[in-house]
Backbone as a chain_set.jsonl record, in Angstrom:
{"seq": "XXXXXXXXXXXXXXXXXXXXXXXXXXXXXXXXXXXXXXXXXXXXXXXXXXXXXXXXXXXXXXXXXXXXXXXXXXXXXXXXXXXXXXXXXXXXXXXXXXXXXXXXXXXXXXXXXXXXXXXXXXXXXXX", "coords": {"N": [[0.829, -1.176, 0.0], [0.494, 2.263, -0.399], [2.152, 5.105, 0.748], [0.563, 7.981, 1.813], [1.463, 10.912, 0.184], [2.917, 13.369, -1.695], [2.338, 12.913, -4.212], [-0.259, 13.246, -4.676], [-1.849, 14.891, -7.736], [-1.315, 12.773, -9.7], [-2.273, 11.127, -12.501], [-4.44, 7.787, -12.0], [-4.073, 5.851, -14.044], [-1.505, 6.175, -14.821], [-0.153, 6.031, -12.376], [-0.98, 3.237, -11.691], [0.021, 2.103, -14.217], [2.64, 2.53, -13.718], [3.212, 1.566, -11.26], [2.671, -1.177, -11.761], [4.939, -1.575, -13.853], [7.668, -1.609, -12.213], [6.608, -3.7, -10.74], [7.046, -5.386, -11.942], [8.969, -5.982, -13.381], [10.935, -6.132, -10.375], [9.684, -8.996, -9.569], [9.532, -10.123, -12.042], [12.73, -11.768, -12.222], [15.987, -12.656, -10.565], [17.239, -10.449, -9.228], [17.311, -7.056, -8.435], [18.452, -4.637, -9.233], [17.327, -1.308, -8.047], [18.67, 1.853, -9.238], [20.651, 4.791, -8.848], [22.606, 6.349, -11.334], [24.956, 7.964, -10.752], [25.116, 7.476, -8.108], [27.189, 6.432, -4.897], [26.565, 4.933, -3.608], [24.756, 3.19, -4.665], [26.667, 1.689, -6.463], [28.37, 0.906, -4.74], [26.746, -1.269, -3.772], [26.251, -2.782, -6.446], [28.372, -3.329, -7.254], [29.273, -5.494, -5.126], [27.3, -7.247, -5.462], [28.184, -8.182, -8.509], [30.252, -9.245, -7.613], [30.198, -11.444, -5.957], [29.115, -13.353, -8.141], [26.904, -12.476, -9.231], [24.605, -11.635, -11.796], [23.013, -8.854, -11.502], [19.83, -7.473, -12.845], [19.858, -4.537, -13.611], [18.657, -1.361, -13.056], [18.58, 1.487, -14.189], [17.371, 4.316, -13.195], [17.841, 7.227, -13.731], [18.375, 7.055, -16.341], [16.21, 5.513, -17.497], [13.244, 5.409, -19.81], [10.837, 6.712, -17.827], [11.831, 6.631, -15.441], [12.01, 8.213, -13.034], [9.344, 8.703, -12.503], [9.262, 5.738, -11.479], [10.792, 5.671, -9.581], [9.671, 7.623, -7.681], [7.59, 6.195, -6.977], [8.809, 3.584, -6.035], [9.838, 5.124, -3.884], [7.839, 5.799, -2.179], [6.184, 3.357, -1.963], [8.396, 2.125, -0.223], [9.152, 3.27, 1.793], [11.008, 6.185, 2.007], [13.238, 8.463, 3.68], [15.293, 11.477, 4.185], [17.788, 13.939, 3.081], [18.868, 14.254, 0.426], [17.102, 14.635, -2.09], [16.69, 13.321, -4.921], [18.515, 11.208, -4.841], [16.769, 9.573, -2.693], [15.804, 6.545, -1.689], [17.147, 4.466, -3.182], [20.143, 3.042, -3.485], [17.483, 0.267, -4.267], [16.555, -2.905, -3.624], [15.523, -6.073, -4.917], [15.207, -9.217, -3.985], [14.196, -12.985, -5.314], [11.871, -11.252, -5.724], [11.018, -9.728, -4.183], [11.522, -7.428, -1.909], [14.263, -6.568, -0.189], [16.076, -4.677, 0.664], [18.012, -1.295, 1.048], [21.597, -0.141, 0.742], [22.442, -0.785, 3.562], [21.243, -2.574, 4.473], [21.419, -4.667, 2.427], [24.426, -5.194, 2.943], [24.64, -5.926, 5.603], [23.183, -8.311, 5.435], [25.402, -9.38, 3.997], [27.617, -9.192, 5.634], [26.763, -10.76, 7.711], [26.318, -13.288, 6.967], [23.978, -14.185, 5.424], [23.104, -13.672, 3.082], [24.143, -14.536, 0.637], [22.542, -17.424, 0.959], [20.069, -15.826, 0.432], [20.438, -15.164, -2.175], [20.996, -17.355, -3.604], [18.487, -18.954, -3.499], [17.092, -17.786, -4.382], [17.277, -18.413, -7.299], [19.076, -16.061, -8.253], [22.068, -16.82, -8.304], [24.323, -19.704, -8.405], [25.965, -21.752, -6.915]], "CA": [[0.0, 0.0, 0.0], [1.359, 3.527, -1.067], [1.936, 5.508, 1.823], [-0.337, 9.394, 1.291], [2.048, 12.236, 0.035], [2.977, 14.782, -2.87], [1.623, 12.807, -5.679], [-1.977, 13.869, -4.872], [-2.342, 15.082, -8.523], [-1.139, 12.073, -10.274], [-3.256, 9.852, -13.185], [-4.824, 7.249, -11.546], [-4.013, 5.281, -14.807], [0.186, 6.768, -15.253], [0.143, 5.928, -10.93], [-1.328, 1.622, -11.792], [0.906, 1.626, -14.799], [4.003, 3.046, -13.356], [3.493, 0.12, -10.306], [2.833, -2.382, -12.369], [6.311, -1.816, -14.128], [7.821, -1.962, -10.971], [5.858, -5.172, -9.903], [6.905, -6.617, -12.972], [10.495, -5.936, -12.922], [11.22, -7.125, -9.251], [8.917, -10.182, -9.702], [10.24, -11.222, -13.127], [13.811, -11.15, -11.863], [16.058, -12.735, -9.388], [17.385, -9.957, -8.143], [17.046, -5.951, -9.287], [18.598, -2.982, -8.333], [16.912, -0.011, -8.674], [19.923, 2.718, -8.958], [21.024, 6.012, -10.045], [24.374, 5.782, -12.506], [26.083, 8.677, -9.966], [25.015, 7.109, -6.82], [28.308, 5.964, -4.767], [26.019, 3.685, -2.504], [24.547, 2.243, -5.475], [27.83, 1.433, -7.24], [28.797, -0.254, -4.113], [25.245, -2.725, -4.291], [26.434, -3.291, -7.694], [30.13, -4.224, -7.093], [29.046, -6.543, -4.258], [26.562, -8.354, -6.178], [29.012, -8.629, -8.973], [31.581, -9.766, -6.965], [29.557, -12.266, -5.607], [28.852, -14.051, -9.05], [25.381, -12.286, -9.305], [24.083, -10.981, -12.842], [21.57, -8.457, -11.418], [19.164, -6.881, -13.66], [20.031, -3.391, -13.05], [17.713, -0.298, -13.744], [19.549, 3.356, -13.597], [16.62, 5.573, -12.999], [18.216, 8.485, -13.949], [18.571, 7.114, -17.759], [15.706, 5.066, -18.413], [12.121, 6.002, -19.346], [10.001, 7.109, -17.002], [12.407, 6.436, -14.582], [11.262, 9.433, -12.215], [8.295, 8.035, -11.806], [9.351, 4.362, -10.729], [11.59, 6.413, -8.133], [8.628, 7.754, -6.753], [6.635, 4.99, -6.933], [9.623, 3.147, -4.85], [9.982, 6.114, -2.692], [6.464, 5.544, -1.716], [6.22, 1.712, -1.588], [9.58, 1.153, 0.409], [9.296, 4.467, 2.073], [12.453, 7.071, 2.164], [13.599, 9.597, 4.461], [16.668, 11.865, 4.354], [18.075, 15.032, 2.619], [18.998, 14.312, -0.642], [15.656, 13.895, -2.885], [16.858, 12.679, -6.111], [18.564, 9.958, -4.515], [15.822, 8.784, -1.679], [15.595, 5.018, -1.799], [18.526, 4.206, -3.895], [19.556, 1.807, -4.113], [16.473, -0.534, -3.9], [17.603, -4.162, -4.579], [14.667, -6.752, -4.721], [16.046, -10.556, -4.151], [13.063, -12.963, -5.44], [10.322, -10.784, -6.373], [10.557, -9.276, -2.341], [12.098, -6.31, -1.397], [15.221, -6.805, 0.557], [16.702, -2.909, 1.262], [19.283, -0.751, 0.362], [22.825, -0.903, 0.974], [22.747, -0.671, 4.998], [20.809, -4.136, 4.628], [22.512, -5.694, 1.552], [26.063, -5.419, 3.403], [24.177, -6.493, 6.51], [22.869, -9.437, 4.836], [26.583, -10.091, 3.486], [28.46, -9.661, 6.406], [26.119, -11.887, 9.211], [25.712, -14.635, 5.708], [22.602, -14.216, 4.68], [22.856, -12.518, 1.741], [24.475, -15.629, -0.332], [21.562, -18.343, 0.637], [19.239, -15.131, -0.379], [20.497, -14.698, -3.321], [20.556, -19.168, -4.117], [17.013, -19.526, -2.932], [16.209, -16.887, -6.005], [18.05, -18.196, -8.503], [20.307, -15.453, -8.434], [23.532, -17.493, -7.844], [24.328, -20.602, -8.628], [27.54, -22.254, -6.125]], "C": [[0.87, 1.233, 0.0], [1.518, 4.418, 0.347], [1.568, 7.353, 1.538], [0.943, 10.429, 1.034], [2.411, 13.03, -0.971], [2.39, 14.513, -3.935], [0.025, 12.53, -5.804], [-2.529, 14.173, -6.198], [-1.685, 14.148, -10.021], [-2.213, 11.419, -11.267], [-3.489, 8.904, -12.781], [-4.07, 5.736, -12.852], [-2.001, 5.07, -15.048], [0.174, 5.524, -13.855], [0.294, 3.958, -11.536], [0.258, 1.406, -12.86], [2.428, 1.144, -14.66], [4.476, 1.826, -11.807], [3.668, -0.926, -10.852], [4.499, -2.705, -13.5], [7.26, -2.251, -13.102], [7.853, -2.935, -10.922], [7.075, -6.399, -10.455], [8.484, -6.925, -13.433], [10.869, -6.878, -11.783], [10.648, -8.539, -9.691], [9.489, -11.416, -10.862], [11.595, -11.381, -13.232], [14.059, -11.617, -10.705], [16.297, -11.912, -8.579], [17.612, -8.762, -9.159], [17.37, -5.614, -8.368], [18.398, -2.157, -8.814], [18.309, 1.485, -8.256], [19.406, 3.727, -9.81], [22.824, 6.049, -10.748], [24.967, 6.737, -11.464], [25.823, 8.483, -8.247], [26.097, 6.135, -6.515], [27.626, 4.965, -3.865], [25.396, 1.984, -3.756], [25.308, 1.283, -6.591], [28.119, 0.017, -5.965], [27.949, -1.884, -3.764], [26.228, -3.662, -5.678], [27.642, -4.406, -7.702], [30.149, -5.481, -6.174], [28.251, -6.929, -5.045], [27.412, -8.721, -7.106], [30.126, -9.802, -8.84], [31.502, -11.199, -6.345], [29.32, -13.479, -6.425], [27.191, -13.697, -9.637], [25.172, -11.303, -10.624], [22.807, -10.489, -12.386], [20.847, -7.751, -12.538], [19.054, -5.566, -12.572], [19.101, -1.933, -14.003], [17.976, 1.071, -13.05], [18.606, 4.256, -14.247], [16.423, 6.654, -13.406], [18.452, 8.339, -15.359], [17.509, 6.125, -18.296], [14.525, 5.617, -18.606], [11.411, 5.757, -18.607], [10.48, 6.305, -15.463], [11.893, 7.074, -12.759], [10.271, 8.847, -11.805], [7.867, 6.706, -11.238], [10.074, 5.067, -9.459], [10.405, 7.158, -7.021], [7.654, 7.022, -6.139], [7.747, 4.09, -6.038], [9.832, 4.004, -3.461], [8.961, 5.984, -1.217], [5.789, 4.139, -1.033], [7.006, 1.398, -0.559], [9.5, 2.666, 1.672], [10.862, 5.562, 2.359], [12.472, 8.232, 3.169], [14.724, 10.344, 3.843], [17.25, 13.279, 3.783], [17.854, 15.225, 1.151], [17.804, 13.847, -1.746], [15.658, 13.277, -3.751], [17.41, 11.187, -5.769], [17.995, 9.47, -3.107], [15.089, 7.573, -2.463], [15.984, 4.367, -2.614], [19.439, 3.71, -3.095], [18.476, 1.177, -3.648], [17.064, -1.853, -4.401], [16.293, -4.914, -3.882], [15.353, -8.281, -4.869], [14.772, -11.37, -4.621], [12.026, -12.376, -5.399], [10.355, -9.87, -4.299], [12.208, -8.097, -1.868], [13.214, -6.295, -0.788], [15.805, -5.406, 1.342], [17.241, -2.303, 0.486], [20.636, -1.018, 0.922], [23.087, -1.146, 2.137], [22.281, -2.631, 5.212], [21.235, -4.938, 3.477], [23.707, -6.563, 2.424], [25.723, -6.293, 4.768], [24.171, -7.801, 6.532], [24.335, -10.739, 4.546], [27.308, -10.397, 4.822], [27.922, -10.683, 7.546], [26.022, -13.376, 8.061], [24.61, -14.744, 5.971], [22.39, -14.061, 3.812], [22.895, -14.15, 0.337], [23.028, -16.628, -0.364], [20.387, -17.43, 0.501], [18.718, -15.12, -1.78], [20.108, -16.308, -4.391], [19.158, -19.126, -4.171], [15.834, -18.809, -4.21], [16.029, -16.969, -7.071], [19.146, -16.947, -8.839], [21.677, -15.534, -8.492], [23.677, -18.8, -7.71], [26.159, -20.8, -8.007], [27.742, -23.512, -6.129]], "O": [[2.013, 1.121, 0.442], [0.584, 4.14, 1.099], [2.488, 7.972, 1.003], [1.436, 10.728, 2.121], [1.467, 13.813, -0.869], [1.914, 15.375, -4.673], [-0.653, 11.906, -6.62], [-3.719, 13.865, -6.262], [-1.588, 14.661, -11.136], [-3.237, 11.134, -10.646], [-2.448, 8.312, -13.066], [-3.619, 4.715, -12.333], [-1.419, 4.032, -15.36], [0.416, 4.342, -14.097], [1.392, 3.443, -11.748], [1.274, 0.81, -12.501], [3.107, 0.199, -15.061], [5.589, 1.431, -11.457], [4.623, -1.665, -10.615], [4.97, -3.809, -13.775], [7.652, -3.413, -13.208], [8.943, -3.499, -11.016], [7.628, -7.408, -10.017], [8.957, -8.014, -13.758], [11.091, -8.077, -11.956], [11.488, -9.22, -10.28], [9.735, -12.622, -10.827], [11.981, -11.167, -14.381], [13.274, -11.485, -9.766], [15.941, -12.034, -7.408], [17.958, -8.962, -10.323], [17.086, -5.834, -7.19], [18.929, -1.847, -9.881], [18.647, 1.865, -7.135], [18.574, 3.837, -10.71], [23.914, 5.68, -10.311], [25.934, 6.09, -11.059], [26.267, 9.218, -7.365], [26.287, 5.179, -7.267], [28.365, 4.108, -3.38], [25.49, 0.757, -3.755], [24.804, 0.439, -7.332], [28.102, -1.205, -6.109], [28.345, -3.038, -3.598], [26.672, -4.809, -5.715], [27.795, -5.597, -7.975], [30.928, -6.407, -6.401], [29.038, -7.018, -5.988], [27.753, -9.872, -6.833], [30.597, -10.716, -9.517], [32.458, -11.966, -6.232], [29.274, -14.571, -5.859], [26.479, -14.462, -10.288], [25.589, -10.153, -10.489], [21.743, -11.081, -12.565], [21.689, -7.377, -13.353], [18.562, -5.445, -11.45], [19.017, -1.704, -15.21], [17.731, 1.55, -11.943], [18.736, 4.822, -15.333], [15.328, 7.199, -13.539], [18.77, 9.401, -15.894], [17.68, 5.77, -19.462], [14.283, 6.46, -17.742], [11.111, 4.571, -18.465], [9.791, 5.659, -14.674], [11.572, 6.474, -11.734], [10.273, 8.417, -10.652], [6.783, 6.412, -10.734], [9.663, 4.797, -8.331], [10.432, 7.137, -5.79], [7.06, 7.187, -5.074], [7.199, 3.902, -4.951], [9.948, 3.585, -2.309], [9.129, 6.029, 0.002], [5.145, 3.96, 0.001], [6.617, 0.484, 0.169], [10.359, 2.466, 2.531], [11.659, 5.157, 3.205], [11.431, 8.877, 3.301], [15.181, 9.786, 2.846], [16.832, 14.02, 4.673], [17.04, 15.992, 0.637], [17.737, 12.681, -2.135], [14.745, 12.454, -3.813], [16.923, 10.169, -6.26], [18.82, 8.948, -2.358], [14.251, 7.545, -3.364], [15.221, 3.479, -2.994], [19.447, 4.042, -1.91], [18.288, 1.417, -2.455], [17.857, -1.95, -5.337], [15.924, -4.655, -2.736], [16.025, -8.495, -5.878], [13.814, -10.616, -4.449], [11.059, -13.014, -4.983], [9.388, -9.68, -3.562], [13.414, -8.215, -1.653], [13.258, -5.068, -0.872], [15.884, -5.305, 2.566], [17.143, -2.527, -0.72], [20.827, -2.062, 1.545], [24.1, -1.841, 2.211], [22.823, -3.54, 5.841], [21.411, -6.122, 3.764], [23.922, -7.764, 2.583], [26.43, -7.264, 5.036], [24.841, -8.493, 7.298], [24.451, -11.957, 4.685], [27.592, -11.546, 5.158], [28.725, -11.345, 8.204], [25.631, -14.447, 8.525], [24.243, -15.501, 6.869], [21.236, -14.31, 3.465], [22.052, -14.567, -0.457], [22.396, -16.707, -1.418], [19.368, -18.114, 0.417], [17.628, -15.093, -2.352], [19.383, -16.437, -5.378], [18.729, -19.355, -5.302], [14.708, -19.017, -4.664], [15.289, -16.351, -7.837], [19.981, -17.085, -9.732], [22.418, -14.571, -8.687], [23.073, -19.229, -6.727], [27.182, -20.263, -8.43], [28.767, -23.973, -5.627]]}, "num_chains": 1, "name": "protein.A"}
């Protein structure tokens, strides 16, 4: 459920569509990170999944269409706090079709081992 705030004068029709990309991304996909190409948090998602043996399906916000409005539509879904607006809730990284975090809970994930039988259980990684 969306949680109420600025996009009060949204299309009811843009709003469904713009989730259902989303949905359909994470879902069809072991594991997605939603990034921006000059985000240094989201570089480091990247390089750790890499590094890992993990081909994520990666989606840089800031260059595809209608990027903007999956960023809000994550903003909203996952909810964000913090200063910087363009990058609130960047990275997003979905492991099976389910939300997982951003990088505070990726690295989390990695350093307690969790992250690896996450990423197996998704198909994301094959050991």
């Amino acid at each position: 459920m969306m949680k109420e705030g600025k996009n009060c004068n949204v299309d009811p029709v843009e709003l469904k569509r713009t989730y259902q990309m989303v949905r359909n991304l994470a879902t069809g996909n072991a594991v997605v990170v939603f990034s921006l190409s000059g985000c240094c948090m989201c570089h480091v998602v990247k390089r750790l999944l890499f590094g890992l043996g993990v081909g994520p399906t990666i989606v840089e916000l800031d260059e595809v269409k209608g990027g903007r409005e999956m960023q809000e539509m994550l903003n909203q879904l996952i909810g964000s706090g913090g200063g910087d607006k363009m990058a609130e809730g960047v990275p997003a990284v979905f492991v099976g079709g389910k939300y997982l975090g951003g990088v505070e809970t990726v690295m989390s994930c990695h350093i307690n081992g969790t992250l690896v039988p996450l990423l197996k259980d998704a198909g994301g990684l094959w050991l």
